[in-house]
C-alpha positions in Angstrom: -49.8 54.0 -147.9 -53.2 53.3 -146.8 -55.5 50.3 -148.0 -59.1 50.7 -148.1 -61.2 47.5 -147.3 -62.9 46.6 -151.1 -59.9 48.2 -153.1 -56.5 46.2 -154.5 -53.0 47.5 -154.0 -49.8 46.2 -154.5 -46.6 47.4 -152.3 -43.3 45.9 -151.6 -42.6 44.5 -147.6 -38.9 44.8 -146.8 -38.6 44.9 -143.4 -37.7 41.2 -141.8 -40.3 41.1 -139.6 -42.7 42.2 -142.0 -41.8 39.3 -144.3 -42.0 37.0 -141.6 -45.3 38.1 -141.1 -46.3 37.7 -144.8 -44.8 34.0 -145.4 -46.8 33.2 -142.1 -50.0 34.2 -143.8 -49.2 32.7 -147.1 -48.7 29.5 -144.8 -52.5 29.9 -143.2 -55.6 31.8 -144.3 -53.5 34.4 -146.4 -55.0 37.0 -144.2 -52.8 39.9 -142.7 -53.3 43.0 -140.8 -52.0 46.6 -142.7 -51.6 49.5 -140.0 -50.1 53.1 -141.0 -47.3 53.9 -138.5 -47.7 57.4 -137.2 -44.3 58.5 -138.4 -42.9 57.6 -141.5 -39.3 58.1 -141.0 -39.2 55.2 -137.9 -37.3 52.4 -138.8 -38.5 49.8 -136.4 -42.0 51.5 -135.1 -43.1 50.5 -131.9 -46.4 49.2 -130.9 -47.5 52.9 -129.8 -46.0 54.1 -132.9 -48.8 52.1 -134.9 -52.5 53.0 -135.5 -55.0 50.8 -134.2 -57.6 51.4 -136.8 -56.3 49.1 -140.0 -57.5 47.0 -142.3 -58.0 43.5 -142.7 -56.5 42.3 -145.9 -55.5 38.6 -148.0 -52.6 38.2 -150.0 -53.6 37.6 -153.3 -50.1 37.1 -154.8 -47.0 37.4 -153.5 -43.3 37.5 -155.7 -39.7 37.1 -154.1 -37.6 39.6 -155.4 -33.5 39.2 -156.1 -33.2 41.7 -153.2 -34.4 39.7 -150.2 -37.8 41.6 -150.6 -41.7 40.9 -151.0 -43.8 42.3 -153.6 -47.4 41.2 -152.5 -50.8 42.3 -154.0 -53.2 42.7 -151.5 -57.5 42.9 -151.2 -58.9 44.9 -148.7 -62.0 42.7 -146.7 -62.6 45.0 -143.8 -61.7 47.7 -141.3 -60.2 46.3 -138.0 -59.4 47.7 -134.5 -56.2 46.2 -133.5 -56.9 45.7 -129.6 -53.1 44.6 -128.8 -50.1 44.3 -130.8 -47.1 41.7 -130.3 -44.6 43.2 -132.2 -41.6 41.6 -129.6 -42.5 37.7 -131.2 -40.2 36.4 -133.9 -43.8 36.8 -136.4 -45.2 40.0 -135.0 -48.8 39.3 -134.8 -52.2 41.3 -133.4 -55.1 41.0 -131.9 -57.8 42.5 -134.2 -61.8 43.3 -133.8 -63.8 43.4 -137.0 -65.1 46.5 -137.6 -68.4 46.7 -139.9 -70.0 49.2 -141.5 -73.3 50.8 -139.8 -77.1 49.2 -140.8 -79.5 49.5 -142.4 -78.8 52.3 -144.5 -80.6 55.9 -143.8 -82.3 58.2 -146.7 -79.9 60.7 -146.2 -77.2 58.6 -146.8 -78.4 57.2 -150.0 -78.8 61.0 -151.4 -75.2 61.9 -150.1 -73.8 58.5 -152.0 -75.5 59.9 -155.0 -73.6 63.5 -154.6 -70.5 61.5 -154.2 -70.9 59.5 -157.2 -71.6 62.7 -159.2 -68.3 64.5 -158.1 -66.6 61.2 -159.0 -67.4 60.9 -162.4 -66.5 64.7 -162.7 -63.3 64.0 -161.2 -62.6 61.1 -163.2 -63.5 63.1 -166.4 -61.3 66.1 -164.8 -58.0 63.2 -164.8 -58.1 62.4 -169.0 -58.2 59.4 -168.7 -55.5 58.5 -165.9 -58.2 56.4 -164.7 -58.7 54.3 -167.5 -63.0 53.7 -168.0 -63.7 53.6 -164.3 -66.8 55.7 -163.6 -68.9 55.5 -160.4 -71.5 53.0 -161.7 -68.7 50.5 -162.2 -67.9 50.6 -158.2 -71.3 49.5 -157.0 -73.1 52.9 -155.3 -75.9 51.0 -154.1 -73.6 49.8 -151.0 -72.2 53.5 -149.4 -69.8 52.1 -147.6 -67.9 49.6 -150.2 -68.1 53.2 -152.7 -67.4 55.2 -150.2 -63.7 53.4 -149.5 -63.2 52.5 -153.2 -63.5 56.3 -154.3 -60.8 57.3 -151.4 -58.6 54.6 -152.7 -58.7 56.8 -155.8 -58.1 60.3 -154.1 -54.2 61.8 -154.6 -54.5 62.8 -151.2 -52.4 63.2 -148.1 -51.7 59.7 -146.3 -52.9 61.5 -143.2 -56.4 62.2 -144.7 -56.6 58.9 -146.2 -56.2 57.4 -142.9 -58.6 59.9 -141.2 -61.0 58.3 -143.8 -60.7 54.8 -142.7 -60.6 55.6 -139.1 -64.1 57.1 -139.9 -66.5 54.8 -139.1 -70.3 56.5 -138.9 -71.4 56.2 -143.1 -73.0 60.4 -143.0 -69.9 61.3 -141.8 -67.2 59.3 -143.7 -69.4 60.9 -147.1 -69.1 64.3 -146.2 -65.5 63.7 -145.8 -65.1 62.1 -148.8 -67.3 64.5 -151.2 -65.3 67.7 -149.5 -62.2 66.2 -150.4 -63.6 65.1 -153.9 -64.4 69.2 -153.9 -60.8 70.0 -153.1 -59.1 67.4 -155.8 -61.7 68.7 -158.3 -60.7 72.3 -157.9 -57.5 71.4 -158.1 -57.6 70.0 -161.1 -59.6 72.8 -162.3 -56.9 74.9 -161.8 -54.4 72.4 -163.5 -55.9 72.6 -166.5 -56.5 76.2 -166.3 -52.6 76.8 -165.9 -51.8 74.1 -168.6 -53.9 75.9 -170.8 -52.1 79.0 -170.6 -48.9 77.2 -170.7 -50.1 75.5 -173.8 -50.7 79.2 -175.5 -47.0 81.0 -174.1 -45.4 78.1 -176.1 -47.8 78.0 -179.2 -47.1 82.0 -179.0 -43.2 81.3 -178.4 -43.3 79.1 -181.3 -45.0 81.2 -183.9 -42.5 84.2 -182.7 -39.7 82.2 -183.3 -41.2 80.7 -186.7 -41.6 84.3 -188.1 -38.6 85.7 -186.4 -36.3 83.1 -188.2 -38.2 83.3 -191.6 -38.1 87.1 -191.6 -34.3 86.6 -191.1 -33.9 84.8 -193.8 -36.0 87.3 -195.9 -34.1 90.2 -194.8 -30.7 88.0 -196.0 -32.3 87.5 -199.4 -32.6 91.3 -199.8 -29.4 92.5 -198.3 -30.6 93.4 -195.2 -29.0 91.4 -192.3 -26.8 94.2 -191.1 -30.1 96.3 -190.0 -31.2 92.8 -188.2 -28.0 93.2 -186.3 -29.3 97.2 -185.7 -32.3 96.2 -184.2 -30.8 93.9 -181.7 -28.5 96.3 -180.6 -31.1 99.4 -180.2 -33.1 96.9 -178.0 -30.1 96.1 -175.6 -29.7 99.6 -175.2 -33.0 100.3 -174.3 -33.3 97.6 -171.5 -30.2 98.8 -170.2 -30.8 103.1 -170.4 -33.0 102.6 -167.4 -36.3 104.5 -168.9 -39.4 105.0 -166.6 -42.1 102.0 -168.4 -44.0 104.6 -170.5 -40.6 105.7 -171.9 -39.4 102.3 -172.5 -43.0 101.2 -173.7 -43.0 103.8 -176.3 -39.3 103.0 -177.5 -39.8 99.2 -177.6 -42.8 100.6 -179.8 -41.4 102.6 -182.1 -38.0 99.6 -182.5 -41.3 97.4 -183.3 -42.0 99.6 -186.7 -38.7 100.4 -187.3 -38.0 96.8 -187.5 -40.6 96.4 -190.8 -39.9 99.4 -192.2 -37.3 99.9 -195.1 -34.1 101.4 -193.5 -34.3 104.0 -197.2 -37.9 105.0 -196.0 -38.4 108.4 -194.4 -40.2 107.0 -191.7 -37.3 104.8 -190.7 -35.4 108.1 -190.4 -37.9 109.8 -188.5 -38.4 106.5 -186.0 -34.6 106.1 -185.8 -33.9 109.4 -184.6 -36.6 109.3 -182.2 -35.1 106.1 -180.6 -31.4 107.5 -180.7 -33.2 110.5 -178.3 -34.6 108.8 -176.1 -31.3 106.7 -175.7 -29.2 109.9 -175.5 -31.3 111.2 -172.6 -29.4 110.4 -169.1 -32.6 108.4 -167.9 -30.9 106.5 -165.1 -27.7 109.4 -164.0 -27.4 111.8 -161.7 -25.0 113.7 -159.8 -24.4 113.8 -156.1 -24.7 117.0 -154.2 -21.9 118.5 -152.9 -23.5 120.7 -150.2 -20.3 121.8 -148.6 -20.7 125.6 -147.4 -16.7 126.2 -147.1 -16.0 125.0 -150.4 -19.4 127.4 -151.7 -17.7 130.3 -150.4 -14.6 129.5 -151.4 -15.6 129.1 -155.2 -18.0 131.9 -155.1 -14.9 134.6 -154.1 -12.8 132.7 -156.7 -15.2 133.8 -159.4 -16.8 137.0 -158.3 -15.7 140.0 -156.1 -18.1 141.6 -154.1 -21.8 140.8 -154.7 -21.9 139.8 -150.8 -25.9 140.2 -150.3 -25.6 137.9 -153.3 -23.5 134.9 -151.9 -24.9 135.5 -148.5 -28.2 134.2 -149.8 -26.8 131.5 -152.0 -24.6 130.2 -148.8 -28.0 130.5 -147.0 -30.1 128.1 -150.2 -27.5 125.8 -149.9 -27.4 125.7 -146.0 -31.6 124.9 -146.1 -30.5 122.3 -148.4 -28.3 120.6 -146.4 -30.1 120.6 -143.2 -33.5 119.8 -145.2 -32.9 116.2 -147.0 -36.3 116.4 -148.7 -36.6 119.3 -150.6 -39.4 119.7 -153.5 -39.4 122.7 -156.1 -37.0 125.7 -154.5 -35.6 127.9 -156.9 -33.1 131.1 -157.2 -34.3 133.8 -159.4 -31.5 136.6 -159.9 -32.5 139.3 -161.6 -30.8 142.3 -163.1 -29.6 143.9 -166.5 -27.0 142.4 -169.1 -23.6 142.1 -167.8 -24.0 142.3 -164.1 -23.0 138.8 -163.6 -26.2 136.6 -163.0 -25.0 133.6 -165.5 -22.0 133.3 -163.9 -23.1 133.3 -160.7 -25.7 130.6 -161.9 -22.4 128.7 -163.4 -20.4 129.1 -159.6 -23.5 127.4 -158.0 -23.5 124.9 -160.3 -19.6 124.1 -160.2 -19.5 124.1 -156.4 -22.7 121.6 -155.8 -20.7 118.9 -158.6 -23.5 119.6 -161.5 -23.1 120.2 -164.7 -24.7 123.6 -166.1 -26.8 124.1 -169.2 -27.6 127.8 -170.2 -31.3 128.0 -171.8 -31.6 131.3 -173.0 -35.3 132.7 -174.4 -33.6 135.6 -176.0 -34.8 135.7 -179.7 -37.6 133.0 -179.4 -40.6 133.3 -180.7 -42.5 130.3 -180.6 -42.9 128.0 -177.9 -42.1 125.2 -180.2 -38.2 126.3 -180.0 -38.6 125.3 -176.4 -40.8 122.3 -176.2 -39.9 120.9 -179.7 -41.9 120.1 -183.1 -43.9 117.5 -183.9 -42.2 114.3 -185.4 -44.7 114.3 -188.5 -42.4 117.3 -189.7 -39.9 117.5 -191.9 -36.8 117.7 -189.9 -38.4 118.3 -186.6 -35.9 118.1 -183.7 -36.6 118.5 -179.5 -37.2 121.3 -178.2 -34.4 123.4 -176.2 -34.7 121.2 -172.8 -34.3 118.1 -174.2 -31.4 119.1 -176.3 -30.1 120.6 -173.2 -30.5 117.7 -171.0 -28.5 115.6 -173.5 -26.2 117.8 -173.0 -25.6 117.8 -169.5 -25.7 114.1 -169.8 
């Protein structure tokens, strides 16, 4: 903790030297010297380990508490350059040079007090009121260098910075440091109350969910319908876990969304539910591992087919590509021939010796292209077209 001259602070002294120290001042003038010790974690901090740039402070009160330790309430008078410390002594004491602040007071100093007083009372406003009715008037801005420490005292900064502030003697500068660090804190807070707005809205939103939610429950109980409640939950776990690309899963959280208001007697319900139980059935997230084993090819392909060589020497050479190429975008086999001659079955062999399962499309017959790519939902049973149906199939 750092104590700026002009400010108040109470802290608790625990360390026996430390108290030693204190009584000794109580004894005398009540004055003491505070110095920040350049690491924290040190115990018993040499003389190196201390800064020389402090501040002299009195004792105001002091209270002995039941554990051996000091609370004291201190006021900051002025910063000090300790010269030489004599920490070895049974009351550790130091030789310390006053430092003042610089005279007479420049123009440019007086306008840069002014900016600092400004983004202190916006800072202060920026805290609600953690500050109680401080405001920059009340610290006296006609003297830069007692408003200057007293606004630092106020800053939820780094210990570091705080001591880089009272180590900074020249007024200009010690302003600009304060009024970029009054910039930082009210960004910061800026963003605080950005974030804790938004906060504020998730939970008013959570709320109001929940609210409706629970009173739509108890709706749905008054008119029998709790068992479609349970539905609804249930389609919805099955959609997070079918592993749909986001506009798939978009569109079905969607469509669960109306089915949920709908009555489960309406034709739209019907129309809605089947849609969902489609896009469910579809094998979104499976899919079979090649086998590209050329032996095995050739062994399957003479089980099912005699002859037809030119034929299996170019499938054996498809699969071969396909092995050797591990990317492979958009190859196809087309056989072609009349009835009978075997292509199906051929195109069933390929099938069973790569692992895959096999779906036979056939166009025969068809004679509109909505038998392939399916109906619209807006009619009356409508139902997926012929490569849907197929891939649901295949699973």
């Amino acid at each position: 903790m750092v104590v700026f001259p002009h400010s108040i602070r109470p802290f608790i002294v625990g360390r026996p030297n430390s108290i030693a120290a204190v009584e000794a001042a109580l004894a005398s003038d009540r004055r003491v010297f505070l110095s920040l010790q350049q690491d924290p974690q040190a115990e018993e901090p040499s003389s190196a380990g201390l800064h020389r740039m402090g501040v002299l402070a009195q004792v105001v009160q002091s209270l002995s508490l039941p554990s051996g330790h000091l609370k004291v309430l201190v006021e900051g008078l002025s910063r000090g350059f300790a010269k030489d410390f004599l920490l070895d002594e049974e009351i550790p004491h130091a030789s310390v040079e006053t430092v003042p602040d610089p005279s007479p007071v420049e123009v440019e100093t007086e306008a840069l007090a002014f900016e600092v007083s400004r983004s202190f009372d916006e800072f202060v406003r920026k805290q609600q009121g953690f500050y109680g009715s401080v405001s920059a008037s009340s610290l006296n801005p006609e003297d830069p260098g007692r408003f200057c420490d007293q606004v630092a005292s106020y800053l939820s900064i780094q210990t570091a910075l705080k001591q880089k502030i009272l180590e900074t003697v020249p007024m200009l500068d010690r302003l600009k440091l304060v009024k970029r660090l009054l910039g930082s804190e009210i960004e910061q807070a800026h963003l605080d109350q950005r974030l804790n707005k938004e906060v504020e809205k998730q939970i008013e939103k959570t709320q109001k969910e929940y609210y409706l939610n629970e009173k739509m429950k108890l709706i749905k109980k008054e008119l029998g319908r709790e068992d479609s409640t349970n539905e609804i939950e249930d389609l919805r776990e099955r959609i997070e876990k079918a592993g749909m690309t986001e506009l798939a899963k978009e569109k079905a959280i969607s469509e669960l969304k109306r089915l949920e208001i709908m009555p489960p007697v309406s034709a739209e319900a019907t129309v809605s539910r089947s849609y969902i139980d489609w896009l469910l059935a579809l094998p979104w997230s499976k899919a079979s591992k090649d086998n590209t084993d050329i032996h095995r090819a050739r062994k399957i392909l003479d089980e099912d087919h005699h002859g037809l060589e030119k034929v299996k020497e170019r499938i054996l050479e498809f699969l071969s590509v396909r092995q050797l190429a591990k990317e492979h975008k958009g190859s196809i086999l087309c056989f072609v021939g009349p009835p009978g001659v075997g292509k199906t079955s051929v195109a069933r062999s390929i099938a069973r010796s790569m692992g895959r399962e096999f779906v036979r499309l056939s166009l025969g017959g068809v004679h509109e292209e909505a038998e392939i790519k399916g109906h619209r939902r807006t009619y009356i049973g409508a139902f997926p077209g012929q490569i849907i149906q197929l891939m649901k199939r295949a699973g």
